[in-house]
C-alpha positions as CSV (number, residue, x, y, z in Angstrom):
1,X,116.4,112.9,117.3
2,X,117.7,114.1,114.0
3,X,117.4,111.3,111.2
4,X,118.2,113.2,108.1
5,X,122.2,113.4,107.3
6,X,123.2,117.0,105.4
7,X,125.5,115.2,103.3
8,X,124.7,116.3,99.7
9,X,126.2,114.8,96.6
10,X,128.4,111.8,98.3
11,X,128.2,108.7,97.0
12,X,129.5,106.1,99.6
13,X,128.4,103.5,102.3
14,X,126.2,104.4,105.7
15,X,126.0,107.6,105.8
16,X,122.7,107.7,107.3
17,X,121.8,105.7,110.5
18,X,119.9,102.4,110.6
19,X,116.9,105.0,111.9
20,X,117.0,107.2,109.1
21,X,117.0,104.0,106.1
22,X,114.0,102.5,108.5
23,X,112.2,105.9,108.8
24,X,112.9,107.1,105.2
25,X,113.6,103.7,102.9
26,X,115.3,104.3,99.4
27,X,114.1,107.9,99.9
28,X,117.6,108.8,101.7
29,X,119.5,107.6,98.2
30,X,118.4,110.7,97.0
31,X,120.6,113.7,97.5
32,X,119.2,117.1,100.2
33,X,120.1,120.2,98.5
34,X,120.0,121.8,101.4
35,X,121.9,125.6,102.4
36,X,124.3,124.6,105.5
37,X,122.5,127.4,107.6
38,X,119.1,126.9,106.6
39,X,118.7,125.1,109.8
40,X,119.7,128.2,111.5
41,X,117.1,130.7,109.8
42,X,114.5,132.6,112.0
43,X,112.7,133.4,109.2
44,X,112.1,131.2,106.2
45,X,110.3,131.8,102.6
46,X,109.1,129.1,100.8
47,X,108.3,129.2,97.3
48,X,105.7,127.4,95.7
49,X,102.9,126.1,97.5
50,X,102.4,123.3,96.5
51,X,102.7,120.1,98.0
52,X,106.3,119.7,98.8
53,X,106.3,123.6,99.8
54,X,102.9,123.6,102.0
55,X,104.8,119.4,103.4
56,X,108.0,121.5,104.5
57,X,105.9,124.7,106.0
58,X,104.1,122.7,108.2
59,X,107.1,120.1,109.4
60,X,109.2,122.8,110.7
61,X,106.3,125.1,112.0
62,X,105.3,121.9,114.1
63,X,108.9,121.7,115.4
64,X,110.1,125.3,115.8
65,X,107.3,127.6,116.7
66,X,109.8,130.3,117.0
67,X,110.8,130.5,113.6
68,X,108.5,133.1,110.8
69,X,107.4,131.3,107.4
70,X,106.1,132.7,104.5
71,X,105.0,130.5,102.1
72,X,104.9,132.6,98.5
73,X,102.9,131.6,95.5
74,X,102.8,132.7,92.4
75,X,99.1,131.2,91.5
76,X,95.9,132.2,93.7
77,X,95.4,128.3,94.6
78,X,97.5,126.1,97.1
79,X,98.4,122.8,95.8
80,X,100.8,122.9,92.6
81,X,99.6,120.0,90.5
82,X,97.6,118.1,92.9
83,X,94.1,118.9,91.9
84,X,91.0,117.5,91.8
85,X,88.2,118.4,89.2
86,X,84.4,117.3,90.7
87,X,81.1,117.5,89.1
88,X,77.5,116.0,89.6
89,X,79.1,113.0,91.5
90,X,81.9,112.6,89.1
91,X,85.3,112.8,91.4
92,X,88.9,112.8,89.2
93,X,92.3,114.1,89.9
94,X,94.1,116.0,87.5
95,X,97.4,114.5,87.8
96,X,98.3,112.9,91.2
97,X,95.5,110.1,91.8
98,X,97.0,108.1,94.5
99,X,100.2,107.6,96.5
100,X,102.2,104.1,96.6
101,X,102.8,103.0,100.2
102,X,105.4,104.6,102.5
103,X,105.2,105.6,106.3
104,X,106.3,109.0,105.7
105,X,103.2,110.0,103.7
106,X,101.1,107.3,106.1
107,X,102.7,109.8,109.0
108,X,101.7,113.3,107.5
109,X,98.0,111.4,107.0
110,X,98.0,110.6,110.6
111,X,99.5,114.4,111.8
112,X,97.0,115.7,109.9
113,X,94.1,113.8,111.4
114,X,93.0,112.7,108.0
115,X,93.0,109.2,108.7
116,X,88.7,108.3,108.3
117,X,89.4,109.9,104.6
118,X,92.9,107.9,103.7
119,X,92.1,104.4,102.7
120,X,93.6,101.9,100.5
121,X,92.6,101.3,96.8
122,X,90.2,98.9,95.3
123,X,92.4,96.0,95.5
124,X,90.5,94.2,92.8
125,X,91.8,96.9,90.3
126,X,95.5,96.0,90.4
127,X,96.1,94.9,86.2
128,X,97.7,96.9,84.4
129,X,97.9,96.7,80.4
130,X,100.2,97.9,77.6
131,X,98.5,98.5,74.2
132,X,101.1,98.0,71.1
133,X,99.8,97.9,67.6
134,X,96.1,97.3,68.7
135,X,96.6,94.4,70.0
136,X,96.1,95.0,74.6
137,X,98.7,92.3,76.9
138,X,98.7,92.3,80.4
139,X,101.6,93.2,82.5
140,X,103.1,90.5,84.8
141,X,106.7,90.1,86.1
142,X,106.9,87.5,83.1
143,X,105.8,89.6,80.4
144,X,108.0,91.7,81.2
145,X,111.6,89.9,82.1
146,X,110.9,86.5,81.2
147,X,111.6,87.0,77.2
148,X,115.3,88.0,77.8
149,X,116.5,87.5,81.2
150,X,120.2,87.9,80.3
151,X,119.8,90.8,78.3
152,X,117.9,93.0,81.1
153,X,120.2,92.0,83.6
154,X,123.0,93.2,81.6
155,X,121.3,96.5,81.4
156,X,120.8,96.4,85.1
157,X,124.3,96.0,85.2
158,X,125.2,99.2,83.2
159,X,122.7,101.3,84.7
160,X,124.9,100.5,88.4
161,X,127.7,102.7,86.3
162,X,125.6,105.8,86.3
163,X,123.9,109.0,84.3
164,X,122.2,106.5,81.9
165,X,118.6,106.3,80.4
166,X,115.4,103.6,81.3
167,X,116.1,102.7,78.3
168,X,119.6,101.5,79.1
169,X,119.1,100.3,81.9
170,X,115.7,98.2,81.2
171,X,116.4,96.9,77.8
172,X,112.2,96.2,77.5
173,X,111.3,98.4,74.8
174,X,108.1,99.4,74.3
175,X,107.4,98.5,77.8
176,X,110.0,100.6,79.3
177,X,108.3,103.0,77.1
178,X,104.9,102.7,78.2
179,X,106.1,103.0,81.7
180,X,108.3,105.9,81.5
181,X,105.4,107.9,79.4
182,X,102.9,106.5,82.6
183,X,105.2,108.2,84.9
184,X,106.7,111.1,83.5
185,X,105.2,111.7,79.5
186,X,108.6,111.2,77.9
187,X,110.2,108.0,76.4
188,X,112.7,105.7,78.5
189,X,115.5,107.0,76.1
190,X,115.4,110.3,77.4
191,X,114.9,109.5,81.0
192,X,117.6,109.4,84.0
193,X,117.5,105.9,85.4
194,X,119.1,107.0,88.3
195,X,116.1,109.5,89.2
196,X,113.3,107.3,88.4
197,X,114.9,104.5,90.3
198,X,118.0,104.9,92.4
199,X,117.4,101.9,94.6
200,X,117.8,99.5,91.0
201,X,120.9,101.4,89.9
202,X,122.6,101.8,93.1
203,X,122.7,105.9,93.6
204,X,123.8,106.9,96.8
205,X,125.0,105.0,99.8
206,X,124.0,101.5,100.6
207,X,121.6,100.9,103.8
208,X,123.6,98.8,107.2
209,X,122.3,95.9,106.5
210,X,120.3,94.2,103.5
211,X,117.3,95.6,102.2
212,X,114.8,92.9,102.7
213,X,115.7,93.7,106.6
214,X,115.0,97.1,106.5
215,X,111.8,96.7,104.7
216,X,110.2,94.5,107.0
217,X,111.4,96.8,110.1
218,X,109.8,99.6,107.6
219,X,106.3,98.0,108.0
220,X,106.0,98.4,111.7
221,X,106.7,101.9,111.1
222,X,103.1,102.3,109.1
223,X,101.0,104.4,111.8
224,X,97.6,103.7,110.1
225,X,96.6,100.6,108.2
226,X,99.7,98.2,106.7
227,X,99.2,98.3,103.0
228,X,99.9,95.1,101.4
229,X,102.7,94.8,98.2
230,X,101.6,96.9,95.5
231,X,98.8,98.6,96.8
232,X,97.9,102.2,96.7
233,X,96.0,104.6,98.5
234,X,93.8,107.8,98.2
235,X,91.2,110.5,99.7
236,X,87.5,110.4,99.5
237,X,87.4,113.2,97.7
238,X,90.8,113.0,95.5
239,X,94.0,114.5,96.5
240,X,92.7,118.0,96.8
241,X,92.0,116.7,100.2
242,X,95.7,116.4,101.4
243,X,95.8,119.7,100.2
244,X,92.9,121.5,101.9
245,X,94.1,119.4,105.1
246,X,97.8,121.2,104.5
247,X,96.1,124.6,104.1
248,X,93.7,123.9,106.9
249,X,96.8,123.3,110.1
250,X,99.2,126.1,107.9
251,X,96.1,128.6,109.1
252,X,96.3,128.1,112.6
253,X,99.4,128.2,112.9
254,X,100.8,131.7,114.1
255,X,103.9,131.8,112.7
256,X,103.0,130.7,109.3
257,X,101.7,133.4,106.9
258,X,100.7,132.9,102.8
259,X,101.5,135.0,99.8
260,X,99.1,134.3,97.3
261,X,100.4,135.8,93.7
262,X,103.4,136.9,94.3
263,X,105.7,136.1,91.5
264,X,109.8,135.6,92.1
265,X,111.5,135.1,89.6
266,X,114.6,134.1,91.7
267,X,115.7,133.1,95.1
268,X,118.3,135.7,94.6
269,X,115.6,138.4,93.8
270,X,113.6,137.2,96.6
271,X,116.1,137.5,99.4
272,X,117.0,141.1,98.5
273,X,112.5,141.9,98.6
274,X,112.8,140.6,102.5
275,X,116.1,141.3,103.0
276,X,117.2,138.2,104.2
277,X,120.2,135.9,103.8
278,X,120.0,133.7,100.6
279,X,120.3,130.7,102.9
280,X,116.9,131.2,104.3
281,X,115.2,130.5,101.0
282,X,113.7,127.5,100.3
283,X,112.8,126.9,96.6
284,X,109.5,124.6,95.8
285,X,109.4,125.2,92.2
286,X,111.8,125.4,88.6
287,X,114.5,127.4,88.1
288,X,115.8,129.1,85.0
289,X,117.6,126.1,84.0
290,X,114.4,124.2,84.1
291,X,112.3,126.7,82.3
292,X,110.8,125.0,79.0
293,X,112.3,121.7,79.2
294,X,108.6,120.1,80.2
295,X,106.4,117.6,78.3
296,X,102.8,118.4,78.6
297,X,99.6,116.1,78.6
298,X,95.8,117.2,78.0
299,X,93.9,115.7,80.5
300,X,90.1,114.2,79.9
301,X,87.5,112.9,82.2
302,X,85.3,110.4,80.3
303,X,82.1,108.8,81.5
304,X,79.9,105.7,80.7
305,X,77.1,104.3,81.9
306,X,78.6,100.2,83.3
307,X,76.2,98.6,80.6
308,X,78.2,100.6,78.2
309,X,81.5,99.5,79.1
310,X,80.3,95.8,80.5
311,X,83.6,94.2,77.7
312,X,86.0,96.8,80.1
313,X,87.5,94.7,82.8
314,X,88.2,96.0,86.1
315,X,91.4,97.3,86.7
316,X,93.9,100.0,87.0
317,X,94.7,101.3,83.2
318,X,96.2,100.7,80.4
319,X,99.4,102.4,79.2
320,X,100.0,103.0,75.4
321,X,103.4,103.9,73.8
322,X,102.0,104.2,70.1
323,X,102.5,107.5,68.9
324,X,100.4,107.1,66.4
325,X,97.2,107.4,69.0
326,X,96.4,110.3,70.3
327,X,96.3,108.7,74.2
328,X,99.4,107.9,75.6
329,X,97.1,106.1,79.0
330,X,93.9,105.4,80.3
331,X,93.3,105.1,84.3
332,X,90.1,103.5,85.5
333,X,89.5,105.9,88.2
334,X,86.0,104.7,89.4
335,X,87.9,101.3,89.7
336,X,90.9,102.2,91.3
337,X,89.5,103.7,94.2
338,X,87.4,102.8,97.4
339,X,85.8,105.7,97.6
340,X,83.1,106.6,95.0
341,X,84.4,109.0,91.8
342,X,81.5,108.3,89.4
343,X,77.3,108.4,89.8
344,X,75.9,105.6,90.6
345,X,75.7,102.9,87.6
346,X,78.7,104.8,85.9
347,X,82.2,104.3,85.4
348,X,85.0,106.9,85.2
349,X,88.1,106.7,83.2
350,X,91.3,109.6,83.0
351,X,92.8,109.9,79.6
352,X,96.0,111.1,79.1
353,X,96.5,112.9,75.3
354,X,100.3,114.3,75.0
355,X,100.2,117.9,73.2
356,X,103.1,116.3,70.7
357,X,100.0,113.8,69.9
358,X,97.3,115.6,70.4
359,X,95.3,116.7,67.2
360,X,91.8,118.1,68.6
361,X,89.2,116.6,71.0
362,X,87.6,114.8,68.5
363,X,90.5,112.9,67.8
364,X,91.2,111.6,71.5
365,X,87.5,110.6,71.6
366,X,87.6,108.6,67.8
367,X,90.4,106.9,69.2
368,X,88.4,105.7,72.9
369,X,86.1,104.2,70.5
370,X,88.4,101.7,70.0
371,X,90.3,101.7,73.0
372,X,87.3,101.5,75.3
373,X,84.0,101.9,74.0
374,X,82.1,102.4,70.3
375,X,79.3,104.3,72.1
376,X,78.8,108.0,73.0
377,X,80.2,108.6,76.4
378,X,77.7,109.9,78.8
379,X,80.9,112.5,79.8
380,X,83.7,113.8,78.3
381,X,85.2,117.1,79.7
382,X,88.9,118.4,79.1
383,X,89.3,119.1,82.9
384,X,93.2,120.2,82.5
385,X,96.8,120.4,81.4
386,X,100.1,118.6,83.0
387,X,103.7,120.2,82.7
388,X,105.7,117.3,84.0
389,X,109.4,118.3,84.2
390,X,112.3,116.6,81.7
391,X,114.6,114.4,83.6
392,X,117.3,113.6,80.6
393,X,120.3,110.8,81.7
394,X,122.6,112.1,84.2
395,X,119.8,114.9,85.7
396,X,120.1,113.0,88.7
397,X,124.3,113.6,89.3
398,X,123.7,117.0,88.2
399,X,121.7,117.8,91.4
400,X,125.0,117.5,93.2
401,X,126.1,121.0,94.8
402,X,128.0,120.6,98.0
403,X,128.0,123.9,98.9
404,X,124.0,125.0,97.9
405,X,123.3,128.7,98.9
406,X,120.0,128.2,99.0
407,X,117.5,124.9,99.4
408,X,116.1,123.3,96.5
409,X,112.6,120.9,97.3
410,X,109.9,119.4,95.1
411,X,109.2,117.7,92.0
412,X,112.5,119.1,90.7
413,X,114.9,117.1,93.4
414,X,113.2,115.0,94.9
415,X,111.8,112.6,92.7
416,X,108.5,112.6,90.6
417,X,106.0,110.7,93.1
418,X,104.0,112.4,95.8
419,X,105.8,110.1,98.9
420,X,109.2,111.4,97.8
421,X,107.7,114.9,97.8
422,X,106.9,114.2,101.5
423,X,109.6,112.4,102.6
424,X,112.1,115.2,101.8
425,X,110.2,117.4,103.3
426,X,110.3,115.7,106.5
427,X,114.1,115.0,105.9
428,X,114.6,118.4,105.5
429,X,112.8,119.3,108.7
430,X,114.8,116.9,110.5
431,X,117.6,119.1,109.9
432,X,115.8,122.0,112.6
């Protein structure tokens, strides 16, 4: 049964089935930019493999056997951003820690037998904190509407109208702030409502019938363990595990072949190099348009021993909007998650240092001396850099081509968590 409509770039009511809103949720707000013969293709290249590229390999090699996939990547890794950086016991991602729920994801876990190493997160470690001016508040539902109820509403009601920022649309500055900079490194004012949040300001068509409906005929659809409201979930081992289970069923798969650095710089380009028709491209990564408008983060693990940090209270991280300190957030990852990512009798945080910040090393660990701890962390290892993409007000509408000659997946489309990744993959695979 085909759930996924190929309607791109419509904005109007029920134009997906019941099926598809209970399968798929708020996912199926967003647009497919999807080529109308891509479906048709008996041989497809995918660039970029990572995980919305390696999602969308395997969903169609599991349905059409017949049809040749190359997946082509620039890098001599698999995976894109999800990465995971291990050493003597310590376990932390590099960007992607853990996945919110959502049965699409909860299905690839399943398909890929990786069930025993999915579980959810410590569920103790759910508080979350904003730091403004020194001074650390928790966030609550109250903290964060109940100052000016009329006033957010009324953005609420703007950001219905379209192409406007967080900031518009969640008048809760610095919060909106801290959150956008959690999620995607760049303040509300510069980030498309409608893309970090469709389901708020209406994008898209409306589901059948109301939400609250779908959502509980959504949670019978979990195929492992039902997650409760506002949990999260991970790998023993960090993400890198979805990965190298990706990798693992791509390889026995006949029809499936990999391209390891091999740059394109073009779908265009890449279509002439196997002569094929431009609609049998599938593009996982930025285009031209895209180049240079990221925001970058340095990313640290730091250690301490739990004596050390004893005043730290268990929880998720704290996010912090001051541009004046060099760290913009602080995840507990030994906290977060039920699987161990620090030695015994230690405790691991991720800190998050933007370049436009960032002085030196030295000045992101002065300022955890404050922020967590005055004594000498036990680690503290640069372990990467994040590119996260701009989404600027309106990026969202501008996605709209109803005639794409080519598909467009990932990070760039999609959305910016890992379950919308997924999910369009599957949509998309719906489609064969």
């Amino acid at each position: 049964m085909c759930y996924a409509s190929q309607l791109i770039g419509s904005k109007g009511d029920y134009l997906h089935s019941l099926e598809a809103w209970i399968r798929y949720g708020d996912e199926v707000r967003r647009p497919l930019c999807v080529a109308e013969d891509f479906h048709e293709s008996s041989t497809i290249c995918i660039v970029g493999a990572g995980l919305s590229g390696l999602t969308l390999a395997y969903r169609i090699a599991s349905k059409r056997p017949d049809i040749q996939i190359e997946i082509i990547e620039k890098s001599n890794r698999c995976g894109g951003v999800i990465e995971t950086w291990s050493h003597n016991g310590w376990i932390c991602d590099v960007a992607v820690n853990a996945t919110r729920p959502h049965p699409a994801f909860w299905r690839l876990v399943k398909d890929l037998n990786l069930s025993t190493q999915f579980s959810p997160s410590n569920a103790v470690a759910n508080s979350r904190w904003v730091s403004t001016n020194g001074r650390r508040r928790k966030l609550s539902p109250w903290f964060m509407f109940g100052r000016n109820p009329i006033r957010i509403l009324r953005g609420v009601k703007n950001a219905r109208k379209g192409g406007r920022s967080v900031a518009d649309s969640m008048p809760l500055t610095p919060i909106n702030d801290a959150i956008t900079l959690g999620i995607v490194n760049d303040y509300s004012a510069n980030v498309d409502a409608d893309f970090l949040m469709p389901s708020m300001t209406q994008f898209g068509e409306n589901p059948p019938q109301k939400w609250g409906k779908i959502k509980k005929q959504m949670q019978s659809t979990y195929p492992l363990f039902t997650p409760k409201r506002g949990s999260t979930a991970s790998f023993a081992g960090g993400m890198q595990t979805l990965v190298d289970g990706l990798v693992e069923r791509l390889n026995d798969f006949e029809n499936v072949t990999f391209s390891l650095n091999v740059s394109v710089d073009s779908p265009e380009e890449l279509a002439k190099m196997r002569n094929l028709p431009l609609s049998s491209i599938a593009w996982c990564g930025p285009l031209s348009h895209n180049q240079g408008k990221f925001t970058e983060l340095n990313i640290y693990a730091v250690g301490y021993t739990i004596e050390q940090v004893s005043a730290v209270k268990v929880g998720y991280g704290t996010l912090i909007p001051d541009t004046n300190c060099p760290v913009s957030g602080i995840l507990h990852e030994s906290d977060v998650h039920a699987s161990p990512r620090a030695p015994e009798g230690h405790r691991l945080f991720r800190i998050m240092s933007p370049i436009i910040r960032h002085k030196d090393d030295e000045a992101v660990k002065d300022s955890l001396r404050d922020l967590l701890c005055k004594s000498e962390p036990v680690l503290f290892e640069k372990i990467g850099i994040r590119r996260i993409p701009s989404y600027p007000p309106g990026y969202m509408s501008s996605l709209h081509d109803n005639n794409p000659k080519y598909t467009k997946a990932g990070w760039y489309y999609s959305g910016i968590s890992v379950t919308h990744v997924v999910t369009e993959a599957e949509r998309i695979a719906d489609l064969f």
